[in-house]
MARMARSE-319434 format. One record per atom (N, C-alpha, C, O, CB): x, y, z. Coordinates in steps of 0.2 Angstrom, whole numbers, plus 5000, padded with zeros to 4 digits. Each point is the difference from the previous one (the first is absolute). Glycine has a CB too. Layout:
residues N
XYZ...
This chain:
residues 441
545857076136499849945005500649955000500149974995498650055003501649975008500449955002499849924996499449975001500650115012500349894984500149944997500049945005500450005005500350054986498849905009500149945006500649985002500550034997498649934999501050015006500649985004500049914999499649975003500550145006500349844986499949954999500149975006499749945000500350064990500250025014500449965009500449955003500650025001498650014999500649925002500749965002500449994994500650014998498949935012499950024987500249964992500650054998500649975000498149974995501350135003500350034996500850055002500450044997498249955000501449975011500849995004500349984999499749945001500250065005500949984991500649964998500250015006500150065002500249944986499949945015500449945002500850034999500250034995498849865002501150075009500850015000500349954993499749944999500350095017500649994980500149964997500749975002500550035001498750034991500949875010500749975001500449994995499849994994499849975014501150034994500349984995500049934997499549975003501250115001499549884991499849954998500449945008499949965004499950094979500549985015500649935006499649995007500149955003501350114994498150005004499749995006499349955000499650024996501050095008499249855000499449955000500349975006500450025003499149964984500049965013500349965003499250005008499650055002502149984991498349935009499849995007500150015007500449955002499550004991500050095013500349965005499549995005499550035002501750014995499149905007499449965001500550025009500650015002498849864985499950145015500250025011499449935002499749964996500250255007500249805001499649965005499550075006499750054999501449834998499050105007499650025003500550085004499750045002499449834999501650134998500250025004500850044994500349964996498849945016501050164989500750014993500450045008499750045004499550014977501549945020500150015005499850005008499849945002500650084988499550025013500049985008499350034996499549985004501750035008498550024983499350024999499449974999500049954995500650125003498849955005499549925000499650034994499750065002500049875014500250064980499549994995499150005001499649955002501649984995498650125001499350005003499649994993499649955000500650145011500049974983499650004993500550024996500650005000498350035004500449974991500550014993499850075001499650015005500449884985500250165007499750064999500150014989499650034996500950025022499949944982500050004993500849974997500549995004498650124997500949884991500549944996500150084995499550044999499949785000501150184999500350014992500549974999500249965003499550124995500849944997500549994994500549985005500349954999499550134991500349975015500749995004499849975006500450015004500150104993499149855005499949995008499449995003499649994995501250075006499049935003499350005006500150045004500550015003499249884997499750135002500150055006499649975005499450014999500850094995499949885011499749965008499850055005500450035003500449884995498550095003499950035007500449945005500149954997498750125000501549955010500349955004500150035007499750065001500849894989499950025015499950015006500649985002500249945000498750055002501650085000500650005004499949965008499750035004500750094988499949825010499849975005500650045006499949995006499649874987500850175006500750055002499550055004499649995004501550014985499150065007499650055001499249985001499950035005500950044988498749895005499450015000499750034997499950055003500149935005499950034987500050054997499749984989500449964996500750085017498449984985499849994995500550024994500450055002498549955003501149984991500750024994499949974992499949944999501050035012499050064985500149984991500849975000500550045001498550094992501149815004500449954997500150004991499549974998500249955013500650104987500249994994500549974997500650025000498850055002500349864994500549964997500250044994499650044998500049845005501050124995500550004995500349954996500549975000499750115007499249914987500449954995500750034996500250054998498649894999501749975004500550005001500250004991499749964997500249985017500750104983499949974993500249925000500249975005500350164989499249844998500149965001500549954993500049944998498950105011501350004990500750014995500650015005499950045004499450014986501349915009500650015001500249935005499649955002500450204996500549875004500449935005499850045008499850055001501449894990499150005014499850005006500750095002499850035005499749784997501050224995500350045001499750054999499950045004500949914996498950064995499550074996499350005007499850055002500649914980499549985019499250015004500150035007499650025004499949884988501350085010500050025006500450085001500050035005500049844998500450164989500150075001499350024999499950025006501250004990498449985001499450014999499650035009499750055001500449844987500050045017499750005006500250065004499750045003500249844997500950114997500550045006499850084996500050045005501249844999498750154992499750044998499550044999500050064998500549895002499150015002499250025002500150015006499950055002499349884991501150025015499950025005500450085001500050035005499849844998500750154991500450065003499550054998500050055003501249914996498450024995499950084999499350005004499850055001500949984986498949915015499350025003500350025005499550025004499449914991501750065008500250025008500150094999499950045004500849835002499450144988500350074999499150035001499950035005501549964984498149985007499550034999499649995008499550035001500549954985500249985018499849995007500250065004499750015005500549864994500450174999500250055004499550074999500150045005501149914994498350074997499750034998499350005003499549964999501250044993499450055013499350025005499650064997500250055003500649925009498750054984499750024998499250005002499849945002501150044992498850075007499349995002499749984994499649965002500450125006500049924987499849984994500549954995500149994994499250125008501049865003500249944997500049935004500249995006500450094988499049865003499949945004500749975003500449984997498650004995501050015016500749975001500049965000499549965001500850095002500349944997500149925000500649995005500550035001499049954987500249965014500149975007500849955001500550015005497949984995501649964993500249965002500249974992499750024995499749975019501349974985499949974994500349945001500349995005499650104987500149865003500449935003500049964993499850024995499749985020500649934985500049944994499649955006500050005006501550024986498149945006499649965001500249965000500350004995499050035003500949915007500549945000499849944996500349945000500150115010498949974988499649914999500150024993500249954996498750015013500950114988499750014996500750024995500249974995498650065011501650024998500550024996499750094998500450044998500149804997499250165005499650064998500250055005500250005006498949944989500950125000500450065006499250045001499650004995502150034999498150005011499550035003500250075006500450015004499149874993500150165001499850055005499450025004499449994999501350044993499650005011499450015006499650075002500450035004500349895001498850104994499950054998499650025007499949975005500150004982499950105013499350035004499149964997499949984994501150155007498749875003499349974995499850065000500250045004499349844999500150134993499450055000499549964996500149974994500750155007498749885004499249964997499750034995499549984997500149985014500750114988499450034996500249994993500549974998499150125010500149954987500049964992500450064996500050065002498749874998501750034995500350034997499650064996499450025000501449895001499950134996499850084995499449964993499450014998502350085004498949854997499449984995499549984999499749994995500949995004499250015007499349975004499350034998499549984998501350005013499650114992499750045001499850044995499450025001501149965007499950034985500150024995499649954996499550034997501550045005498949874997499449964995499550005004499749954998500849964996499150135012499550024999499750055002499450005001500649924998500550145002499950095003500350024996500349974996499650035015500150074990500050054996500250035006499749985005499550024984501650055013500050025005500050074999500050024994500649895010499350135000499750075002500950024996500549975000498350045016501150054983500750044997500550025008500650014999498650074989500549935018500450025005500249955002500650015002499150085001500149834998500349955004500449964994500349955002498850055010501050014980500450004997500750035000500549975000498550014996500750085005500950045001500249985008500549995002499250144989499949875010500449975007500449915001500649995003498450095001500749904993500349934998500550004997500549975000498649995001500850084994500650034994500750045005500649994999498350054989501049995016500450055005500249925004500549974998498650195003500649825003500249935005500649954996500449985003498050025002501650004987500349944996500650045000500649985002498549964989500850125006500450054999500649995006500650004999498450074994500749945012500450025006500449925001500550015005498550125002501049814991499949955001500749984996500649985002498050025001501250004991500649994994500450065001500549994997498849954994500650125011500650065002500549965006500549974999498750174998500649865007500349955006500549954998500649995003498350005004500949974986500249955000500750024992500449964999498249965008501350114991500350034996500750035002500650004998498150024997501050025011500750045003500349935003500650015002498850145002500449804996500549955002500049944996500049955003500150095007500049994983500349974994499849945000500349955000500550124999498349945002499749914998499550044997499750045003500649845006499650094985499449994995499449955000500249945001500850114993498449965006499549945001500249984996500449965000498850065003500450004990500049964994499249974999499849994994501549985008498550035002499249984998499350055002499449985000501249895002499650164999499450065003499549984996500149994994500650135010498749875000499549984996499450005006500149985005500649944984498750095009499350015005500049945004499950005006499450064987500949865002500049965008500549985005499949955005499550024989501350085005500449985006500050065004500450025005500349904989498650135004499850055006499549995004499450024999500850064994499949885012499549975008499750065003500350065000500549855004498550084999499750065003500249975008500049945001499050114989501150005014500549985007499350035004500150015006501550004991498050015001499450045007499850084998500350024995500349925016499150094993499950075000500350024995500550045000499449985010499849944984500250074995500650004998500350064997499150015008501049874996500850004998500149954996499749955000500750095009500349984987499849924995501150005000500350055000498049974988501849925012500649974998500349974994499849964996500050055012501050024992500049974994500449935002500450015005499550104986500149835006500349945002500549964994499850024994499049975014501549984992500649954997500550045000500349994995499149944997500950105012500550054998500649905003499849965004499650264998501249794995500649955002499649934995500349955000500250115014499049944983499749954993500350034993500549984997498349995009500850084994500150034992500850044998500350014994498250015006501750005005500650025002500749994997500550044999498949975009500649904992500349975000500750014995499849974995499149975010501850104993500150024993500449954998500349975003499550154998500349884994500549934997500049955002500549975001500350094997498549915005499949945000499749964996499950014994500150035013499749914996499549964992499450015001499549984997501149915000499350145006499250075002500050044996499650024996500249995015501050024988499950074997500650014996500450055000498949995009500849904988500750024994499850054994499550004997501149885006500050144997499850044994499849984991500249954997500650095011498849994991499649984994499249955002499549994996501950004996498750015010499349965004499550055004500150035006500649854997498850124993499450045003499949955007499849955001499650094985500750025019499349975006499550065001500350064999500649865010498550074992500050035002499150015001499749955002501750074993498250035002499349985002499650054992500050065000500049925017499850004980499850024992499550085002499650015004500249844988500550195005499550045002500450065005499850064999499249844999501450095006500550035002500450025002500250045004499349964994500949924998500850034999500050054994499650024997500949875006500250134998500350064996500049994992499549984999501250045011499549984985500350004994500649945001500149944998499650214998500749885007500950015001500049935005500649975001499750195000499149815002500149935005499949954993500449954998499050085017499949994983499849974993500449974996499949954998499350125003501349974996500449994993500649975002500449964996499250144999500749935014500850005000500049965007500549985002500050154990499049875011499949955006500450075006500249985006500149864987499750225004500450065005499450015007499450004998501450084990499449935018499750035008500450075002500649995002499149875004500150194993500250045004499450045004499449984999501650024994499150075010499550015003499750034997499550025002500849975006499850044985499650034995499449944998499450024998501750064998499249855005499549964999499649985003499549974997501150014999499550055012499649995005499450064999499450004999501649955009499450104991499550064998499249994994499450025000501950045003499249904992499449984995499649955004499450014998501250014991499449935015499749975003499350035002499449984999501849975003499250125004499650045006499450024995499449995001501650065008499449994984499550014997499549984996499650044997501050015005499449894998499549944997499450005004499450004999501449924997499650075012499450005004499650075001499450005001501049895004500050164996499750065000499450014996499550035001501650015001499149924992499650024992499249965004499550044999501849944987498749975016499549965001499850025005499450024999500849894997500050115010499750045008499450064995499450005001502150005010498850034983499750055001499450014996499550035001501650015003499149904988499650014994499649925002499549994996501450104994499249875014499749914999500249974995499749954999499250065005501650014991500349964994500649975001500150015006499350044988501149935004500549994999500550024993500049974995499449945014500950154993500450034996500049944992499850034995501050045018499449874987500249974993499749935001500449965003500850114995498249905000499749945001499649984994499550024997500550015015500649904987499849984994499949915001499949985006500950134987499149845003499549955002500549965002499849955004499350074989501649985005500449945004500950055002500250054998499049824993501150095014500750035001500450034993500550045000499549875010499850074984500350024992500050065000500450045000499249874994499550115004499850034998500250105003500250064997499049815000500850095011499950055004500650045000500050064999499149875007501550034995500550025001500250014992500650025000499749935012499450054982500150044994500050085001500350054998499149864996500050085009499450065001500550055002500150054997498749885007501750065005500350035003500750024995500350065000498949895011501150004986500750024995499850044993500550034997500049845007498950144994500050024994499350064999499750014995500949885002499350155010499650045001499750045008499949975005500049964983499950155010499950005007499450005003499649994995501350075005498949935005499549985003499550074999500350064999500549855009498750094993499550034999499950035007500149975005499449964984500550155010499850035008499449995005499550024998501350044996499449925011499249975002499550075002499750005005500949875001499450184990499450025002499849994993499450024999500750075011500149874983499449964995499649965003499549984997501050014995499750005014499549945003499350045004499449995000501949915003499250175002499650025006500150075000500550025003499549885004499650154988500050074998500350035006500550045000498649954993500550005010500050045010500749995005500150025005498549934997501950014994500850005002500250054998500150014994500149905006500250155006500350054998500750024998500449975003498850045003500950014990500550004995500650025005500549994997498750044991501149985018500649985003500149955000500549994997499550065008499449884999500049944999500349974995500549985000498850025005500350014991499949954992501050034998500449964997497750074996502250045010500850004996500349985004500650004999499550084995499849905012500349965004500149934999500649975001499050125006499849884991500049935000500249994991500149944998498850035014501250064984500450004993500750014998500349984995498750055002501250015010500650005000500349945003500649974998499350145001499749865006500449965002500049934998500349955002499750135006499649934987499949934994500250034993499749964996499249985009501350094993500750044996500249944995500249965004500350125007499549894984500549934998500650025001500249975005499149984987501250105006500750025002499950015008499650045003500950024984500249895016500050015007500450075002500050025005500049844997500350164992500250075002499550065000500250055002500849924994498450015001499650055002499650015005499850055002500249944991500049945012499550005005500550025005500650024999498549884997500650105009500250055009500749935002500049944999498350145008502149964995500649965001500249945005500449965000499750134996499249945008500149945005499050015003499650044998502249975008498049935000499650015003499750075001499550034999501049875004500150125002500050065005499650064996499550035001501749945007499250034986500150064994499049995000499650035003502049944987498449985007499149984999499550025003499550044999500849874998499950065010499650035004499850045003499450015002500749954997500550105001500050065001499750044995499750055002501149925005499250024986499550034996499249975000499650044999501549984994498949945009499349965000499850055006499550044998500749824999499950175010499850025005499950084999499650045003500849865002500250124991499850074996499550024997499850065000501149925001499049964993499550004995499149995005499550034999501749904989498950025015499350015005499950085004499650054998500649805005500350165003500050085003499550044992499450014999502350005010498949994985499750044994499450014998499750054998501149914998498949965006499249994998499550025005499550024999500749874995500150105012499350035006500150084999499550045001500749855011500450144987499950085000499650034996499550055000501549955004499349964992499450024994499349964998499850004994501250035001498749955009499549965000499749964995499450014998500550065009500449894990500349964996499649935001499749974996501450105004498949935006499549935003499550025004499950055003501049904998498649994999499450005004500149985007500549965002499150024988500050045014499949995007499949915002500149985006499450164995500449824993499849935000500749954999500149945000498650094995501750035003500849964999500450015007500549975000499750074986499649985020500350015004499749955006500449965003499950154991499149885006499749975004499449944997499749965004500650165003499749884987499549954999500149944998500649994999498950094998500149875003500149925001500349994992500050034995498849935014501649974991500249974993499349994999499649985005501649984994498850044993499549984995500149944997500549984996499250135002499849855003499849934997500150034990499750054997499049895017501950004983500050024991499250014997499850064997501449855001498450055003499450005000499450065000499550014996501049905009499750145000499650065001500650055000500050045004499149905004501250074988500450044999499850034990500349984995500649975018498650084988499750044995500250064993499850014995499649955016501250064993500350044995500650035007500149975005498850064984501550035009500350035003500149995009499450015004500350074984500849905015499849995006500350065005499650035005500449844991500450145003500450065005499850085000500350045002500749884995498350094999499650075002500650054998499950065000499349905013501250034984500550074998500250004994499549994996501150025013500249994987500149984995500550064997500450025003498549904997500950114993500350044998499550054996499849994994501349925007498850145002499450045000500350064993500650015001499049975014500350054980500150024996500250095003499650025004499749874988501250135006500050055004499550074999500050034994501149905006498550095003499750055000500550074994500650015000498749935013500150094984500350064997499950075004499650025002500249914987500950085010499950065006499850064999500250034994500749935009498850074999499650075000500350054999500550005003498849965004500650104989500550064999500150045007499449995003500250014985500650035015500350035004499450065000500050034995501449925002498250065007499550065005500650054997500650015002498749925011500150134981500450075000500250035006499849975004499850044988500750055010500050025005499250055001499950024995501649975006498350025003499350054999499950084996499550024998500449915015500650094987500050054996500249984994500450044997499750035011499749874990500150004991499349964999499850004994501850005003498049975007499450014998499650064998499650045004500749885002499650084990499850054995499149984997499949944998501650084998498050015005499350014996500050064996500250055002499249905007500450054987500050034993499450075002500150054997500249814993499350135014499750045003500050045002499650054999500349915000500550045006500550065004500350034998500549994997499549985008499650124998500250054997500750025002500449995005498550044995501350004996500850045002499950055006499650025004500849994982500449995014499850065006500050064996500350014995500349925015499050134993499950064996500750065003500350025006498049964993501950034994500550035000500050075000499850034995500549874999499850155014499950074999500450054996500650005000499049965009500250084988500350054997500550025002500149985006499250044990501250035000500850035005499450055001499550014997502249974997498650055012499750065004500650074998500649995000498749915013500250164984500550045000500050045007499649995005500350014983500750055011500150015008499350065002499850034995501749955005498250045006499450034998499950035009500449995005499049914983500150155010500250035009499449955003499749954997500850205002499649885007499549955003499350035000499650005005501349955002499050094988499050004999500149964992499550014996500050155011501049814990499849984995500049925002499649974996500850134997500049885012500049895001499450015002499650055000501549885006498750014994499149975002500149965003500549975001498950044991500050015011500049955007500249935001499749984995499450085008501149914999500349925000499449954999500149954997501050075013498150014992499649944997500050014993500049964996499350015015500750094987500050004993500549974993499950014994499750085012500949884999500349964997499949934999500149964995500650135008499149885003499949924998499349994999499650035003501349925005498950014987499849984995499549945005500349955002500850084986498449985013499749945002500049934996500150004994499250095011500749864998499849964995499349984997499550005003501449985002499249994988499350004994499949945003500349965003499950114985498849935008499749945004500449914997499949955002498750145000501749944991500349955000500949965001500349964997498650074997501250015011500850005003499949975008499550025004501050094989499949865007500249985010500250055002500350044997500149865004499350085005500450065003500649965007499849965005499050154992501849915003500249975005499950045006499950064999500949884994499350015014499850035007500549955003500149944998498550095002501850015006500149965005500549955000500249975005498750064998501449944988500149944999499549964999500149945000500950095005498650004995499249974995499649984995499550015001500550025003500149954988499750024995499449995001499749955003501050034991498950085005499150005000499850004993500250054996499650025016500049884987499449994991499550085001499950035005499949794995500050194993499650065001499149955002499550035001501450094988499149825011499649985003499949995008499549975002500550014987500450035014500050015008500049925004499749995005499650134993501249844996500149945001500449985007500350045003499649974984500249935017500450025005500650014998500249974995499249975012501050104997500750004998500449945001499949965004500050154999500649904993500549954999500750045003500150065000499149874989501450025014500750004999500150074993499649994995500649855010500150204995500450024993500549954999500049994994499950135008500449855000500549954996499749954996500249964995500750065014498349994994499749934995499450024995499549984997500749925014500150184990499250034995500349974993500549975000498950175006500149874988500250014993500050064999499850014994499749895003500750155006500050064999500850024998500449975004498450045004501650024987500549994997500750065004499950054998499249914989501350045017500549995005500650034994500149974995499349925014500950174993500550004995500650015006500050025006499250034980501349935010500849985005500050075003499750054998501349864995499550105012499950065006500650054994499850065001500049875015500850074979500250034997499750024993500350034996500649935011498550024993499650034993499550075005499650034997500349844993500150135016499450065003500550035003499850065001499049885003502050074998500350035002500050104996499950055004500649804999499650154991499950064998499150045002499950065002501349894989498550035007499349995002499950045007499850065002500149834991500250065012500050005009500450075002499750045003500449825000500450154994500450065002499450074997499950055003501649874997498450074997499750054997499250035003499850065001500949894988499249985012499250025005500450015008499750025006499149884986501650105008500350025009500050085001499850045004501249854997499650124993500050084998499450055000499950065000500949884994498750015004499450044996499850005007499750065001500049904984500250015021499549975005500450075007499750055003500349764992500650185004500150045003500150084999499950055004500449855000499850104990499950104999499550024999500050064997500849954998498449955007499650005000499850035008499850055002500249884987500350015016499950025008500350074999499550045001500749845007500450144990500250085002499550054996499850055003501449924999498750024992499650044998499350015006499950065002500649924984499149965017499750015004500250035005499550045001500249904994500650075007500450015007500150085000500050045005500749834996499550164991500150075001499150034999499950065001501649954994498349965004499450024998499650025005499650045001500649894990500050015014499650025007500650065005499850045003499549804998501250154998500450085001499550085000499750045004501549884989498950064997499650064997499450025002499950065001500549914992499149985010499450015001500050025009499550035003500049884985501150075014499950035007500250085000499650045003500649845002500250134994500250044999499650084996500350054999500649845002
């Protein structure tokens, strides 16, 4: 039985570097964009529902705190920095990546901001502290990230934060991933080296220790959330950012069918490879991942591996989720049956031999005997074969000969045998034959 899920409480937070804090205060309005709500605050920024007065048009604002260490030269390579590389991440048109619109420096504030697509609906994290998702619209979402961070990869930008809450559900069944030109940021004071950024639980080993991003690191990322899509736990969750990221540097993660038996073992090596602690073990990029991820699912439906409730059925409330969720799993393999003799080596111990005629000497023809004198009726306790019939001496219905219990011997053990009653069969017709000569005559 599946272990409860402690739930939001049991999510780490993005962690900042120490240099970042600080406030920034908007008014009603952060460039030409009018300020409607909050939508949500962390470490790095605010994020603003708002209203492009240009376009018409609804839009997500997101402030960017500013470091707040160094002089007025350091804070403006800083600006000029951020606007190069979120324009780089602006160029990235993705169905499964949030775009973005617009970026700029706030002139009241000083604060640099981006302009996002909105999407009203609720994040991955949202969804995960209080469902349990079906096994098929997991791998699909896994397949959607996948294809998302491959895009982004082949043009040599790394997230860096892949985590359930910067995966937006966009409608029908589609979900995005969002901050790509935030966490990206490299040799900045976001993301200098030796400084953990990052989200407890899953970053890599190698971000943890040495402050390293590559896309291997992205991959461990994918496979954090893969781990939760599929089991409701979180690969490494310990009670504060310390502990947790111990957990990940000095041990591997428990495979999530301990959590949910009924995960088929493609999955379960799919999502361990790609949470691997050596980044040379894990898949080399995105593309690499996901294409095993879609291989390993094909693997599970052919083999029916999954239930008909992983494909079409509702997420499950943590609550009502009672044991095993996904109806499949990893079934013990059946022991295989010996190999059906061929029918003529079924043998019954009962069955008579065949009766073996004497050599015949040579003899005229008043000495052969008549041909019924030679075959042997059968006794009341022998079959008698008919037609390709066995008949029981009880007058049972007939059966198939290939399926009597009646004992069948291979066609080169009767061969000497057959020839002999042919011989015998026909120098019989001629002895008859002169016989009726004689008698006419």
């Amino acid at each position: 039985m599946a272990e409860n899920r402690g739930g939001t409480a049991t999510r780490m937070r993005f962690v900042a570097p120490a240099s970042m804090g600080g406030k920034v205060d908007v008014s009603n309005r952060i460039g030409r964009y009018e300020i409607a709500e909050t939508l949500g605050k962390g470490a790095m920024g605010v994020v603003y529902k708002a209203r492009d007065p240009l376009l018409d048009r609804t839009v997500a604002v997101k402030t960017i705190i500013p470091p707040r260490t160094g002089g007025k030269r350091a804070k403006e390579a800083y600006l000029e920095r951020f606007k190069r590389e979120a324009m780089a991440a602006a160029k990235m048109q993705h169905s499964a990546i949030v775009t973005i619109f617009d970026v700029g420096v706030d002139e009241k504030s000083g604060s640099p901001f981006m302009v996002l697509e909105y999407l009203p609906g609720e994040s991955l994290a949202d969804r995960l502290d209080h469902f349990r998702l079906r096994l098929g619209r997991a791998v699909q979402i896994g397949q959607d990230l996948a294809a998302a961070l491959a895009f982004a990869h082949r043009k040599r930008i790394v997230h860096r934060d892949v985590k359930p809450a910067n995966v937006l559900f966009a409608g029908d069944n589609h979900w995005k991933l969002a901050d790509f030109g935030i966490a990206r940021l490299p040799d900045s004071e976001l993301t200098q080296v030796g400084i953990f950024m990052g989200t407890p639980g899953y970053a890599p080993p190698e971000s943890i220790r040495d402050g390293l991003y590559t896309p291997q690191s992205d991959v461990f990322a994918w496979g954090a959330v893969l781990y939760e899509m599929i089991c409701g736990r979180i690969p490494y969750e310990g009670p504060d950012t310390k502990t947790t990221n111990k957990l990940v540097t000095q041990a591997a993660a428990k495979p999530p069918s301990r959590w949910d038996s009924s995960i088929p073992q493609p999955i379960v090596d799919v999502t361990m490879r790609a949470l691997h602690p050596d980044p040379n073990e894990r898949y080399r990029d995105a593309e690499i991942a996901g294409a095993a991820l879609s291989e390993a699912w094909e693997t599970c439906i052919a083999n029916n591996l999954v239930g008909a409730a992983s494909f079409s059925g509702k997420d499950v409330s943590h609550n009502h989720v009672k044991g095993p969720l996904h109806g499949g799993g990893n079934p013990a393999p059946a022991k295989s049956a010996p190999a059906p003799a061929p029918e003529w080596q079924t043998v019954v111990d009962s069955a008579p031999p065949i009766p073996q005629a004497p050599p015949m000497p040579h003899a005229t023809p008043a000495q052969v005997p008549a041909p019924q004198a030679i075959a042997q009726p059968p006794s009341p306790q022998q079959p008698m074969h008919m037609a390709g019939m066995a008949v029981a001496p009880s007058m049972q219905s007939p059966q198939p000969l290939g399926h009597s219990p009646v004992f069948r011997r291979p066609t080169s053990q009767l061969g000497s045998n057959t020839g002999l009653w042919v011989a015998l069969g026909v120098l019989g017709a001629v002895v008859v034959a002169l016989l009726i000569v004689l008698v006419a005559l």
